[in-house]
Each structure stands twice: as C-alpha cells, then as structure tokens.
C-alpha positions, 0 to 999 in steps of 0.5 A: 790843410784846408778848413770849413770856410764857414769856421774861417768866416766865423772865427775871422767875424769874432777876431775883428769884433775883438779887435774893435772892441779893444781899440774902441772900434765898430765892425766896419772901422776894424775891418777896414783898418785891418785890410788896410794894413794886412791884417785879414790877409795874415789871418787867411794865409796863417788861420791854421795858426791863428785860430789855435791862438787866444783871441787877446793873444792874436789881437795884440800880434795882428796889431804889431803886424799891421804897425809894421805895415803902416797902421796908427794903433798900438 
C-alpha cells in the first residue's frame, strides 16, 4: 500500500523527536544516529507497521534494531 509522503514525513519528524527526547538528543543528533544505524530505513521499508505502533513502543524497538546494528544506546 502506498501512503501520502507528507503522513510518512510527518509521522517520521514525531518518532525522531521522541526518540531524542528519550536519549537526551537534538534532532540533528537523532537522525544522524538513527540513519547511521538503520533506523530511518526500517521505518521507510516498514511504515505500514510502524505507524499503527505507539511511538514509546517503536522508540524502544528501532533502538534494539539500531543496537543490532552497531548503535551505542540501550
């Protein structure tokens, strides 16, 4: 199914804002570290599942997946 790219932008905005408030991270920090470890891409090849899941839920599973693939933070 394809979605609106402005719904995948903005749902994509809101998790990476979570994600760095979570781990004591700007924007900028928490995308970098989330492209740098895969998350931004699970999220585009997976938003059909990601964004029916709660943001605190998905905040904990793409940073288990970016663990898995080298990231630092648990």
């Amino acid at each position: 199914m394809e979605y609106d790219i402005k719904d995948k932008l903005e749902w994509t905005l809101v998790f990476v804002l979570e994600f760095g408030r979570k781990y004591g991270l700007n924007m900028k920090q928490a995308f970098n570290y989330l492209s740098r470890f895969k998350g931004i891409d699970f999220i585009d090849r997976h938003y059909d599942y990601v964004h029916t899941q709660s943001f605190a839920s998905m905040v904990d599973d793409i940073a288990a997946y970016c663990h898995r693939h080298g990231g630092a933070l648990t």
